[in-house]
DOVEXMAR-527953 format. One line per 8 residues: their letters; for each residue x, y, z of C-alpha. Coordinates in pm, whole numbers. Layout:
BEGIN
a = X:Y:Z ~ ... .
***
This chain:
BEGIN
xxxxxxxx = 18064:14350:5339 ~ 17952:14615:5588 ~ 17630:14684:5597 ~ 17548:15051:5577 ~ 17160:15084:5680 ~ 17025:15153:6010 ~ 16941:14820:6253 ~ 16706:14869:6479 .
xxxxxxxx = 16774:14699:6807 ~ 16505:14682:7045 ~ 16574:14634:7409 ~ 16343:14463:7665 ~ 16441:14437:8025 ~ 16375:14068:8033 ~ 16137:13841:8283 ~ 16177:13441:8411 .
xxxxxxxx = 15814:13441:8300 ~ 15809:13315:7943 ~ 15486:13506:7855 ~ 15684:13881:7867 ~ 15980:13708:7630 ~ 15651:13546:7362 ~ 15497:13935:7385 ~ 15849:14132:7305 .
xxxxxxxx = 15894:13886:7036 ~ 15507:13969:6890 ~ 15557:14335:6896 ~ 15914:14263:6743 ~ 15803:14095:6396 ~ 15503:14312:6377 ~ 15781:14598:6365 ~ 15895:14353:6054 .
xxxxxxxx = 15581:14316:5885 ~ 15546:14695:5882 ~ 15899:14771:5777 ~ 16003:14451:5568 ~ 16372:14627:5459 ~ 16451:14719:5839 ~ 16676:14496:6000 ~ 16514:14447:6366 .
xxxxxxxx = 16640:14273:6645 ~ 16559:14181:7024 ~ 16774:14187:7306 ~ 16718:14120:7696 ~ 16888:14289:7940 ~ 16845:14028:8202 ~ 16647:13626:8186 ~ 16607:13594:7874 .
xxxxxxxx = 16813:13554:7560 ~ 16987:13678:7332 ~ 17152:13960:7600 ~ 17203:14299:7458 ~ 17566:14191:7441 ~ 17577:13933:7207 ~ 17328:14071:6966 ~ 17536:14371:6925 .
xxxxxxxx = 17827:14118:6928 ~ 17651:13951:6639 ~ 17566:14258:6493 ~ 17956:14343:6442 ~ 18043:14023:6304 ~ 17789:14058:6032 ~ 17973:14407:5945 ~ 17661:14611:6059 .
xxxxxxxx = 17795:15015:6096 ~ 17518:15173:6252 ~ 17246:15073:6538 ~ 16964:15264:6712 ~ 16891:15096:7046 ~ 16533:15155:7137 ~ 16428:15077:7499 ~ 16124:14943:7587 .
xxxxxxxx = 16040:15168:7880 ~ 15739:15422:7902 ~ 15886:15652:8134 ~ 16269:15766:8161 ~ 16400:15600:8500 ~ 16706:15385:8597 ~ 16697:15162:8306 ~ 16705:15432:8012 .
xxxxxxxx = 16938:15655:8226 ~ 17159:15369:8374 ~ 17167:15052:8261 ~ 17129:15056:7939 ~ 17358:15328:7893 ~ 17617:15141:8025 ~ 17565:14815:7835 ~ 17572:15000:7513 .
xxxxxxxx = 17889:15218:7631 ~ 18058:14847:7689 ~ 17950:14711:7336 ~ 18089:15090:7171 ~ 18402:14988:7368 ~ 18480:14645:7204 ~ 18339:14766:6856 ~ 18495:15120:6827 .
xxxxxxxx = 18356:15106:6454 ~ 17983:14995:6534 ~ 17772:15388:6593 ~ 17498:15275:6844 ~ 17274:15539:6887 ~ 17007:15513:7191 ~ 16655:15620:7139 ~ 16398:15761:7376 .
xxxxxxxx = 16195:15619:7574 ~ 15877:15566:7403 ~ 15640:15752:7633 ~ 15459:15996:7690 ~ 15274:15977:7355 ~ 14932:16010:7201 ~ 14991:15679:7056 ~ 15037:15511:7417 .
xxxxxxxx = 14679:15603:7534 ~ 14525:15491:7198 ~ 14663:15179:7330 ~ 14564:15172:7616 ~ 14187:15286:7495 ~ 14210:14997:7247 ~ 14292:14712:7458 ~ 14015:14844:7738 .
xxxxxxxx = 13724:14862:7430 ~ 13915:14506:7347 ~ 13824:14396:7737 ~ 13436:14478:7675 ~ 13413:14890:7753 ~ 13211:15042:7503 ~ 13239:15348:7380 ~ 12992:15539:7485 .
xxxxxxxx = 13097:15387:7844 ~ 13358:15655:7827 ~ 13202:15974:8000 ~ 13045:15765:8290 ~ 13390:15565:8362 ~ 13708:15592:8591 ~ 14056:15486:8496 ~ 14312:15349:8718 .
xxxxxxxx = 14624:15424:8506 ~ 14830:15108:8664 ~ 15223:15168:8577 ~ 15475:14947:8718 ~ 15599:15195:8894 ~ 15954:15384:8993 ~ 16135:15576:9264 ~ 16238:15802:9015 .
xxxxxxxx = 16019:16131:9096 ~ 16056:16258:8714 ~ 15889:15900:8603 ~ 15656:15939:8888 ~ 15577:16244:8719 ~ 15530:16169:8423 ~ 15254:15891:8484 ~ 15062:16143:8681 .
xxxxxxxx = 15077:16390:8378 ~ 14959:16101:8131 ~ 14601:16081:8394 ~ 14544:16437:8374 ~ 14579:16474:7961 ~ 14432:16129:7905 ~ 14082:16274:8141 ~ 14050:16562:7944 .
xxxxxxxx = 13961:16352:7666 ~ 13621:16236:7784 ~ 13677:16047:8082 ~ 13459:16061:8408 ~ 13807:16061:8569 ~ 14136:15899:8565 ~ 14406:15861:8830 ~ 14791:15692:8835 .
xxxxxxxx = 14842:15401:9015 ~ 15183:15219:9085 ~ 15215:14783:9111 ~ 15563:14891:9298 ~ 15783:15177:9464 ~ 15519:15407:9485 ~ 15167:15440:9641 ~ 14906:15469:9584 .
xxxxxxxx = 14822:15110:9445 ~ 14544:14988:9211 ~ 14324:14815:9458 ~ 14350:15158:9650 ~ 14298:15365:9339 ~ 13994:15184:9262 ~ 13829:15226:9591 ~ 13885:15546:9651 .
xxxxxxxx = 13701:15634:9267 ~ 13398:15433:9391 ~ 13416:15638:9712 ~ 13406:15969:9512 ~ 13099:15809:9301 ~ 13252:15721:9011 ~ 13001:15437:8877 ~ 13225:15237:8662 .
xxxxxxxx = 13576:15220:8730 ~ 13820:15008:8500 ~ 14187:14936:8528 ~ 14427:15010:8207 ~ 14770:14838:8235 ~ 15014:15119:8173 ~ 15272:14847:8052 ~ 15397:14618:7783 .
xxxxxxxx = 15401:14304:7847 ~ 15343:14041:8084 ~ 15526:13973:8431 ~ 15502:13975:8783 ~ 15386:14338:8802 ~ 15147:14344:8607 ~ 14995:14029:8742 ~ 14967:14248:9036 .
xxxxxxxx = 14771:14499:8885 ~ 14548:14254:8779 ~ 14520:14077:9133 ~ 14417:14440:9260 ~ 14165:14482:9011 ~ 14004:14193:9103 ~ 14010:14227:9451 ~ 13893:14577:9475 .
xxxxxxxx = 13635:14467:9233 ~ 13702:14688:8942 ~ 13431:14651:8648 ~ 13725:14528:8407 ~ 14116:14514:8378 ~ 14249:14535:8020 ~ 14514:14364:7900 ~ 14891:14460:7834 .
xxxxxxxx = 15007:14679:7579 ~ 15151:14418:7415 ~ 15226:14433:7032 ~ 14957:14691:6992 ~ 14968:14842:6685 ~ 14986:15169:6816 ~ 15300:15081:6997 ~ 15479:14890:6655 .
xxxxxxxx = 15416:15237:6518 ~ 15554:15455:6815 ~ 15834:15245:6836 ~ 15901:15313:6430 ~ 15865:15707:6504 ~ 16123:15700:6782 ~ 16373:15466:6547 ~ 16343:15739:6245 .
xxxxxxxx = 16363:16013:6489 ~ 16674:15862:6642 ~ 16784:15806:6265 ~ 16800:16214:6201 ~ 16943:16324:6484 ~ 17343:16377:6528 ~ 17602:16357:6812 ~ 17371:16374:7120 .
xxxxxxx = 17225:16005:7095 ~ 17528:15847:6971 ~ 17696:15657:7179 ~ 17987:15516:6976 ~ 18107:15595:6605 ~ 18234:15440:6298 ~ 18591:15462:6312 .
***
């Protein structure tokens, strides 16, 4: 029997390091505890398994109708506006009658530097640490100038909410880097200077992050995003937002 409801596909990009894979899977049945009648599913886009593909190959064979793809990218660069597009163009190709609609990218949001706040007061930060600290915002990074720009917007609304400062960093593609981010803070007299991870899970960039944190000697790095629950509910928002909108986000429809 088809089955009518919305599924909510989540798409990672995928990592040989087994620790991003355990962290997309957290923040995927914490979507499940929080919606127990929403059908949620993972796919990787590359290393890990199931692809994209074959869950929306499995997807079809269980007579599923309708699917909102949400990407888990904080900033609209090549894998929202290339990649995945084209994956989910291939899947509306061989399933003419399967609607997959893609969602936006989950960031900017209010919700992302609650996150990010909560995993740095999780890393030891108090507080009342807050007006005498500096925050490296550390994003993977892109060569797309409009994500570029959009992580340098995040710094200056995030300072303005009690922060001593905070300034974008990149762990690739763009300068400047956290190590140098963190230096130059201490240079301007910024007392306490901590890094926030401006990403979701584990990996080989954000492991560089860390490294620079340490070796500029940066009072704390937090940890990932992870399966925040600030995130499980952004993701929600942009799945029911997704869910109400028409023709522009649809990719493929029912037949």
């Amino acid at each position: 029997m088809p089955e009518n409801s919305p599924v909510l596909l989540v798409i990672a990009h995928g990592s040989r390091d087994p620790r991003h894979g355990a962290t997309v899977r957290a923040l995927t049945a914490r979507l499940r505890s929080l919606r127990p009648g929403l059908r949620v599913e993972t796919g990787f886009l590359e290393f890990d398994s199931p692809s994209v593909h074959q869950v929306l190959d499995r997807l079809a064979r269980d007579g599923v109708r309708d699917v909102v793809a949400q990407p888990l990218l904080l900033t609209r660069a090549f894998h929202a506006k290339s990649d995945i597009p084209a994956v989910l163009h291939e899947a509306s190709v061989r399933h003419p009658w399967l609607r997959i609609r893609q969602a936006g990218v989950l960031g900017p949001s209010p919700l992302l530097t609650d996150a990010l706040e909560r995993r740095l007061y999780e890393a030891g930060l108090g507080p009342d640490d807050k007006r005498s600290t500096g925050v490296v915002l550390a994003s993977a990074g892109s060569s797309d100038p409009e994500a570029i720009a959009v992580i340098a917007g995040i710094a200056r609304e995030w300072r303005r909410t009690g922060w001593c400062a905070v300034r974008p960093a990149f762990a690739s593609a763009s300068l400047p880097r956290t190590e140098d981010v963190v230096r130059a803070l201490r240079a301007d007299g910024v007392r306490r200077v901590v890094v926030a991870p401006y990403v979701i899970a584990p990996g080989r960039l954000p492991d560089r992050i860390a490294a620079g944190a340490r070796e500029s000697g940066a009072d704390l790095c937090a940890g990932v995003l992870g399966p925040a629950p600030e995130l499980a509910r952004l993701v929600l928002e942009r799945f029911a937002q997704s869910c109400s909108r028409t023709a522009p986000d649809t990719l493929a429809r029912s037949a």
